[in-house]
C-alpha positions as CSV (number, residue, x, y, z in Angstrom):
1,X,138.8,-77.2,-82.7
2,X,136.3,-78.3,-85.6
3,X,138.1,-78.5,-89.0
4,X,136.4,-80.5,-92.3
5,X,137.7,-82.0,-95.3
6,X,136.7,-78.9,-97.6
7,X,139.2,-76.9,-95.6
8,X,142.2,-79.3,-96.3
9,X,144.6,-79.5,-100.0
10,X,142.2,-80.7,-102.6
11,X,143.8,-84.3,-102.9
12,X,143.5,-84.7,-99.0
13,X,139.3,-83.3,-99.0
14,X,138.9,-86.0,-102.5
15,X,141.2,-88.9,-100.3
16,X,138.4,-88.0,-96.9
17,X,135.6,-88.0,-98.5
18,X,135.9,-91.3,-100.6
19,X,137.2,-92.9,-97.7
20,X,134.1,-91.9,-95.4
21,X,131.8,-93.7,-98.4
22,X,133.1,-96.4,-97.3
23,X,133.2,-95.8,-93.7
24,X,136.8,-95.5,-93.1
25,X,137.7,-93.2,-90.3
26,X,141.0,-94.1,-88.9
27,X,144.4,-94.8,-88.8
28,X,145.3,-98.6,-90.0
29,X,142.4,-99.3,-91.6
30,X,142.6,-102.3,-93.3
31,X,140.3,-101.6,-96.3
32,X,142.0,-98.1,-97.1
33,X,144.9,-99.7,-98.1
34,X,142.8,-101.0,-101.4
35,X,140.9,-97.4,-101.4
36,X,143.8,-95.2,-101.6
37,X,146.0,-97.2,-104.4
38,X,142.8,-96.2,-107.2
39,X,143.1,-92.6,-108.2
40,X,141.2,-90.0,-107.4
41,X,138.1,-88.9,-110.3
42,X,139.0,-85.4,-111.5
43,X,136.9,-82.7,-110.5
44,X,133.2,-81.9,-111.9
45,X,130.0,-81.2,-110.8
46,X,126.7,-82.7,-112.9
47,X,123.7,-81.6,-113.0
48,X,122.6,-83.9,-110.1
49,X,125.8,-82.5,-108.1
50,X,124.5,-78.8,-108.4
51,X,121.1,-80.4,-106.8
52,X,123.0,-82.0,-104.1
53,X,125.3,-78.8,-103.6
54,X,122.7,-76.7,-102.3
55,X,122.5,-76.1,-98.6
56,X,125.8,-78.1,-98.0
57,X,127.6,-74.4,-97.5
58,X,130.7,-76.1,-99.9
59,X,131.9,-73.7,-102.5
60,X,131.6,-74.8,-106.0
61,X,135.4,-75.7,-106.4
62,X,135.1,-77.9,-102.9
63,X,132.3,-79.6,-104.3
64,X,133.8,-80.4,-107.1
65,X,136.8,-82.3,-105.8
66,X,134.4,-83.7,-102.7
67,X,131.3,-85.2,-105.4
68,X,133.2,-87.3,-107.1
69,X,135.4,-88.3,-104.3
70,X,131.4,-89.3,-102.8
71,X,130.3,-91.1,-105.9
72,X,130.3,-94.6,-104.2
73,X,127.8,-93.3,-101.7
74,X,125.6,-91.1,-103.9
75,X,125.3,-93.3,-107.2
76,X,124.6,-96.3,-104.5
77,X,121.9,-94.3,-102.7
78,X,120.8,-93.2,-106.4
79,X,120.5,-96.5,-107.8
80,X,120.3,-99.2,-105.3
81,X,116.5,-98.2,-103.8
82,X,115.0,-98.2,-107.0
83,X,116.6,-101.1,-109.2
84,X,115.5,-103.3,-106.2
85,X,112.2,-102.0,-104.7
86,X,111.4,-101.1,-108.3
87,X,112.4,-104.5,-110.4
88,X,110.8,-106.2,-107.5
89,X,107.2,-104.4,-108.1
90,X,107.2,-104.5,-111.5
91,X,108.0,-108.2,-111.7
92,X,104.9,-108.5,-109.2
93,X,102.7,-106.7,-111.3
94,X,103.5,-108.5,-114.6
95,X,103.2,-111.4,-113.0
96,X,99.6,-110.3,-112.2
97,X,98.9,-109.1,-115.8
98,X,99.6,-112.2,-117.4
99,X,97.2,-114.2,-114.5
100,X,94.6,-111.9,-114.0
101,X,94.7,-109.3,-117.1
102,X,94.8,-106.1,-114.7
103,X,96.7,-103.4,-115.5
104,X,96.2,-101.3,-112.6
105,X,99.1,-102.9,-110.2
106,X,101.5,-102.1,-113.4
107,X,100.6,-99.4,-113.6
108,X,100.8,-98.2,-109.9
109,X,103.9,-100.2,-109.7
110,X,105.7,-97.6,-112.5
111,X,104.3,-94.7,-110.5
112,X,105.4,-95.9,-107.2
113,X,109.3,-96.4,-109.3
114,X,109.0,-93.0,-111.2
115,X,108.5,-91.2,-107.6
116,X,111.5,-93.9,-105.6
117,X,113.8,-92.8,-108.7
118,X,113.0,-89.1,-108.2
119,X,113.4,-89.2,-103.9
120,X,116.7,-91.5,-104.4
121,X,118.0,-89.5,-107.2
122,X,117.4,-86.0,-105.1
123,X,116.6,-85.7,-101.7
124,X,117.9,-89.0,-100.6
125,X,121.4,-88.7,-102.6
126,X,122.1,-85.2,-101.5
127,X,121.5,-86.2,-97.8
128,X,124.4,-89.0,-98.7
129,X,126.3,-86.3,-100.3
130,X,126.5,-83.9,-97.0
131,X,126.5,-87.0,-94.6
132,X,130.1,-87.0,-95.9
133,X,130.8,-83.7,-94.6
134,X,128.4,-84.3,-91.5
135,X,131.3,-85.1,-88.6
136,X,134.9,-82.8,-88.2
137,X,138.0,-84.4,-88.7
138,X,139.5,-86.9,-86.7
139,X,142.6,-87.1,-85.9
140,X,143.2,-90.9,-87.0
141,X,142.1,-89.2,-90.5
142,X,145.4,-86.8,-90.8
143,X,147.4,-89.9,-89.2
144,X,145.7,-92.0,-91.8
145,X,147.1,-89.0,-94.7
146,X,150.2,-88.6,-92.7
147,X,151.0,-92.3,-93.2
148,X,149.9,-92.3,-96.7
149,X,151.9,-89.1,-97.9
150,X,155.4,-91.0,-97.9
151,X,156.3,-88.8,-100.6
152,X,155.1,-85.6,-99.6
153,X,157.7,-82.2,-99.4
154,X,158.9,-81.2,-95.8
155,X,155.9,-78.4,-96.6
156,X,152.9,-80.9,-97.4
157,X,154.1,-82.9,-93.9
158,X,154.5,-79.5,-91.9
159,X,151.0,-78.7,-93.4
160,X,149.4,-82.4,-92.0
161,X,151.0,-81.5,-88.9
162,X,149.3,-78.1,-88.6
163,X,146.2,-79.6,-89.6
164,X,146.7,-82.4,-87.0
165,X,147.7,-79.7,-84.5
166,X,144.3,-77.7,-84.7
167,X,142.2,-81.2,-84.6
168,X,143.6,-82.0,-81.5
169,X,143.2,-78.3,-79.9
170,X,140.5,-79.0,-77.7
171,X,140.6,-75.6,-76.1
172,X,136.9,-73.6,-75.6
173,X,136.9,-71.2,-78.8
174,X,135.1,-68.5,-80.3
175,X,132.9,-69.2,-83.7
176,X,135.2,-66.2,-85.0
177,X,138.4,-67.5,-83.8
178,X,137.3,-71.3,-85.2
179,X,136.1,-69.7,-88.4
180,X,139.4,-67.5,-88.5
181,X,141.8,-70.9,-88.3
182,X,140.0,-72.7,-91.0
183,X,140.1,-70.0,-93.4
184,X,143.8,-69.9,-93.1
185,X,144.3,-73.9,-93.2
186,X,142.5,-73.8,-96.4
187,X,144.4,-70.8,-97.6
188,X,147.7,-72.2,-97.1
189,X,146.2,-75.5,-98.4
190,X,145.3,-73.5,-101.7
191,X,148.8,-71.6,-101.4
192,X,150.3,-75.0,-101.8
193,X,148.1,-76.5,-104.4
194,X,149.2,-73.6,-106.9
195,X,152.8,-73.2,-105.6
196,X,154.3,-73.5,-109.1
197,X,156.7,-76.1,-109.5
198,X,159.7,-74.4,-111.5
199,X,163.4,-75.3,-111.4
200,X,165.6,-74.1,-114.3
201,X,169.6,-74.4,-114.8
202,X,171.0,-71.3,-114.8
203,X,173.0,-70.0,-117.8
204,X,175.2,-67.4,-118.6
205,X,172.7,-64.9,-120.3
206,X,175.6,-62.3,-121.4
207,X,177.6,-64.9,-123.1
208,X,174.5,-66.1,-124.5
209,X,173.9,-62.9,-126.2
210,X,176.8,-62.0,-127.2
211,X,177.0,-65.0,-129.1
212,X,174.3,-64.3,-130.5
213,X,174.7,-60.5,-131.9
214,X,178.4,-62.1,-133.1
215,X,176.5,-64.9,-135.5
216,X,173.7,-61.8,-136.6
217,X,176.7,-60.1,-137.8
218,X,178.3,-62.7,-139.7
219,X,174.6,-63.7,-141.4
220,X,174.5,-60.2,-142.4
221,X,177.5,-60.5,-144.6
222,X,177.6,-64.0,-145.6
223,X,177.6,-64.4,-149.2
224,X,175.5,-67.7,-148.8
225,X,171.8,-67.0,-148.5
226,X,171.1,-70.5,-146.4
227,X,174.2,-70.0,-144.1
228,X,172.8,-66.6,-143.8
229,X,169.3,-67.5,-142.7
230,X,170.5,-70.3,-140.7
231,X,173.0,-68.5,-138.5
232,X,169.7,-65.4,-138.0
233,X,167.6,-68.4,-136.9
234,X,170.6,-69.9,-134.6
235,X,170.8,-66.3,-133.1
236,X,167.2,-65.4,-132.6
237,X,167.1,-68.9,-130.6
238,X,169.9,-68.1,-128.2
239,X,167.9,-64.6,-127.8
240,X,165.1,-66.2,-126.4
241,X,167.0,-68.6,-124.6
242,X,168.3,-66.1,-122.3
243,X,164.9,-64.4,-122.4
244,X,163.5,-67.3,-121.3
245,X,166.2,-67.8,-118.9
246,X,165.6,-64.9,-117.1
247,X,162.1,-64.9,-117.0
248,X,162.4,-68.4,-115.3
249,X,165.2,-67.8,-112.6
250,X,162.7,-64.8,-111.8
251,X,160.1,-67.6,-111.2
252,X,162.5,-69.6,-109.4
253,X,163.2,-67.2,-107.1
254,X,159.3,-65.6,-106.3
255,X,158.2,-69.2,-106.2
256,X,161.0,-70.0,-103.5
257,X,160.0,-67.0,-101.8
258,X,156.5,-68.0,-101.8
259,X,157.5,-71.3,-99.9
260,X,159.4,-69.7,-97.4
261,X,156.8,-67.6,-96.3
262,X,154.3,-70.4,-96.7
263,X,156.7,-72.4,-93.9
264,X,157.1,-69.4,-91.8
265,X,152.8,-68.9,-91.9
266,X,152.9,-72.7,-91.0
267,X,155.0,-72.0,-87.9
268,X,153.4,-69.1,-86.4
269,X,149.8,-70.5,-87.3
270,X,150.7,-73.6,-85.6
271,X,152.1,-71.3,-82.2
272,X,149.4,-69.4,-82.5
273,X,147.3,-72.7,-82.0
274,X,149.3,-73.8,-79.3
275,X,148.5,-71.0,-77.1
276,X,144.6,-71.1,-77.6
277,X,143.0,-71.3,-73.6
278,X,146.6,-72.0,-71.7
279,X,146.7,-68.1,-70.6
280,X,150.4,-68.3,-70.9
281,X,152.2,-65.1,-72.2
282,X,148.8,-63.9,-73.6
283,X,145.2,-63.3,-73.4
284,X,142.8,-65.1,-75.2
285,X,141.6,-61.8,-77.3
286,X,145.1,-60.9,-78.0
287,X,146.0,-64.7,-79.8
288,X,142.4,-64.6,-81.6
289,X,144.0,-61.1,-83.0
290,X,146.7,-63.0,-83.8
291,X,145.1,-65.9,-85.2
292,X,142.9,-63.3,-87.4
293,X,146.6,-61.3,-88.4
294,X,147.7,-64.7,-90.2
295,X,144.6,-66.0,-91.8
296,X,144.5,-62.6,-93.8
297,X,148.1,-63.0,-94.3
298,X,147.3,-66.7,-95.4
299,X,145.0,-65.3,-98.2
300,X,147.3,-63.0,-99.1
301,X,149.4,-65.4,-99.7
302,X,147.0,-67.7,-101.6
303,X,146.6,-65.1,-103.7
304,X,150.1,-64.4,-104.4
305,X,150.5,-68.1,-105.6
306,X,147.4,-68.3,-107.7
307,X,148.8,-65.1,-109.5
308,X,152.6,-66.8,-109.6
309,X,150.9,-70.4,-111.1
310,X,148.9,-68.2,-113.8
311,X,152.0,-66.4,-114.7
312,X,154.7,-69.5,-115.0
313,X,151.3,-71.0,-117.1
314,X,151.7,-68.0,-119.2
315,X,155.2,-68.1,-119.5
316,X,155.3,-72.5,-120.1
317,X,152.5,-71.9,-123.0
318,X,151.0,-68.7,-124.4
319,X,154.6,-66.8,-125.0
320,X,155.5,-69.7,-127.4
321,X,152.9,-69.0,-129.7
322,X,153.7,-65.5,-129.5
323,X,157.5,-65.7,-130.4
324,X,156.3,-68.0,-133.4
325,X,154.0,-65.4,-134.3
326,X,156.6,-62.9,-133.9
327,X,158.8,-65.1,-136.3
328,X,156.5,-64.9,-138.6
329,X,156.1,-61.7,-139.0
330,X,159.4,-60.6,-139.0
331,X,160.9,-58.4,-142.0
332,X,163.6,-60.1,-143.9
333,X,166.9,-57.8,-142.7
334,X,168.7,-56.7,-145.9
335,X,171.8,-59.0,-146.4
336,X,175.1,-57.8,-147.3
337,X,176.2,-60.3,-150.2
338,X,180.0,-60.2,-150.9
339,X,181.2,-60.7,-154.3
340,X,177.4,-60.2,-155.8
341,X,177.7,-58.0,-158.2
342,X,180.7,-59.9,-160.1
343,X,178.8,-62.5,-159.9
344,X,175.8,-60.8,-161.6
C-alpha cells in the first residue's frame, strides 16, 4: 500500500523530506545521524514555494512543513545552475570587452543568466520540490523514525507501527480503499499533533471556596481598609483557582478520552489492514467498508482534538486577560468599618 510523507505527523513528513535532499532512504544511514540532530525550520511558504506548490496535489499546511524541510534541494537547484554557468559567461565576456571592445557577448551573456536564473528559480526548483514527494514510503524510512523516536509516547510508537504496517501491506487494493487508509493515517497523525498536553494537580475546590467566602466576610467588616482589600484580593484568587481547577481537570479528562480513542482507532485501523486480500473471516468489500467506517471516524476524531487544543489555548491565555479585565472593572463592595464613627 502506497503511503507519502504528507500523510504522516508533521515532524515525521519535515524529518522525510529533508532526509530525501540528501538522498537518505534507509535505516542506518550513516549521514542521518548528522541530519536529524539540526532542527527542523518552522513552517512557511514564500512566494517561490506557492510557485512550486502548484500541481504537487500538497495542501498548503503540508507544504509548509515539507518546503522548508526541502530547502537543501530547492535553494541548491535555485542557486547552483546560475552562480556557475552564469559567473562563468560573464567572466568570458568581460574578458572579451576588455580585448576586443564588443559588447555583444556581455550582453548575450546577462540574457542567457536572466533566463538560467528564471528556469532554476521556477520550473527547475519546483521539479526538485515534488521529486521529494515523487517515490511512497519505504519501510527503512519508518525504521529509520522508529529508531530515531527514542522518546516518543506508547501512542507516537503505536502510530509508526501502523504506519509501518500499511507500508508493508502489499495486498492488490482499490484507489478508494488506498485513498481511504491514508486519509485516516493523516487524521490520526493530525489527532495527535493537537492532542493537548494538559496535566493539573487536583485540589479540593469546596474547601477552596469556602475559604474563600470566609476571608470575603471578614474583609467586609475589617476596620482596616488594606487588610480589607487584601483579604477581597486573597479570596477572589482562590475563586479562580478552583475555577481554573475545574476547567482543567475537565481538560484532563476530554483530553485522556481523546487518547484512548486515538489507541483504540490505531488498533482496529491496524486489523483492518491486516486483513486486506487474506479472505479470512471477511470479504474484501466488507473490510474496505470497514476501512472507510474508521477513516471518517479518524476525522472525527481529528476534529475533536483540533477543537480540544483551541479550547485549553483559550483557557492557558485569553481567560487571563479577561479575569484582569473583570478585576478591573469591579465595583468597590461597601465595607463595614467598626468603630468609624467614634473615630470620626
Amino acid at each position: 500500500m502506497k503511503l507519502f510523507p504528507q500523510h504522516l505527523r508533521d515532524r515525521q513528513h519535515g524529518t522525510v523530506i529533508r532526509r530525501r535532499t540528501y538522498g537518505l532512504r534507509g535505516k542506518g544511514d550513516y549521514a542521518g545521524t548528522n541530519v536529524e540532530s539540526t532542527p527542523l525550520p518552522p513552517p512557511k511558504i514564500g512566494k517561490l514555494g506557492r510557485l512550486w506548490l502548484k500541481g504537487s496535489g500538497l495542501t498548503e499546511k503540508q507544504a509548509a512543513t515539507g518546503l522548508p524541510a526541502a530547502s537543501m534541494s530547492t535553494m541548491g537547484t535555485v542557486w547552483c545552475a546560475p552562480t556557475i554557468a552564469g559567473g562563468v559567461a560573464l567572466l568570458i565576456s568581460g574578458i572579451s570587452l576588455a580585448k576586443h571592445g564588443v559588447v555583444e557577448p556581455l550582453a548575450i551573456s546577462a540574457a542567457a543568466t536572466a533566463v538560467l536564473t528564471y528556469l532554476s528559480a521556477v520550473p527547475w526548483a519546483k521539479m526538485a520540490f515534488q521529486w521529494c514527494y515523487k517515490e511512497p514510503l519505504a519501510e527503512g524510512e519508518i525504521e529509520q523514525l522508529l529508531e530515531n523516536e527514542n522518546t516518543a509516547t506508547e501512542i507516537e510508537q503505536a502510530y509508526l507501527r501502523l504506519v509501518r504496517d500499511a507500508v508493508r501491506q502489499t495486498a492488490e487494493v482499490g484507489p478508494e480503499t488506498e485513498a481511504e487508509v491514508q486519509a485516516a493515517i493523516a487524521s490520526l497523525g493530525e489527532a495527535i499533533d493537537r492532542l493537548p498536553a494538559v496535566s493539573v494537580t487536583p485540589v479540593d475546590t469546596v474547601a477552596l471556596r469556602h475559604e474563600a467566602e470566609t476571608l470575603q466576610a471578614d474583609a467586609l467588616t475589617n476596620p482596616d481598609r488594606v487588610i480589607g482589600e487584601s483579604l477581597e484580593r486573597r479570596a477572589d484568587a482562590l475563586i479562580r483557582r478552583a475555577d481554573a481547577n475545574d476547567r482543567s481537570g475537565l481538560a484532563v479528562r476530554r483530553t485522556a478520552a481523546l487518547r484512548a480513542e486515538i489507541e483504540a482507532q490505531i488498533a482496529a485501523l491496524r486489523e483492518g489492514i491486516a486483513t486486506l486480500g487474506t479472505g479470512y473471516g471477511t470479504s474484501d468489500s466488507a473490510t474496505s467498508e470497514n476501512l472507510q467506517h474508521l477513516s471518517e471516524s479518524a476525522r472525527r476524531l481529528a476534529a475533536e482534538a483540533v477543537s480540544a487544543a483551541s479550547a485549553r489555548a483559550e483557557l492557558d491565555g485569553g481567560n487571563l486577560d479577561k479575569w484582569l479585565a473583570v478585576s478591573a472593572e469591579k465595583v468597590e463592595p461597601v465595607r463595614v468599618r467598626v468603630g468609624a464613627s467614634s473615630r470620626g
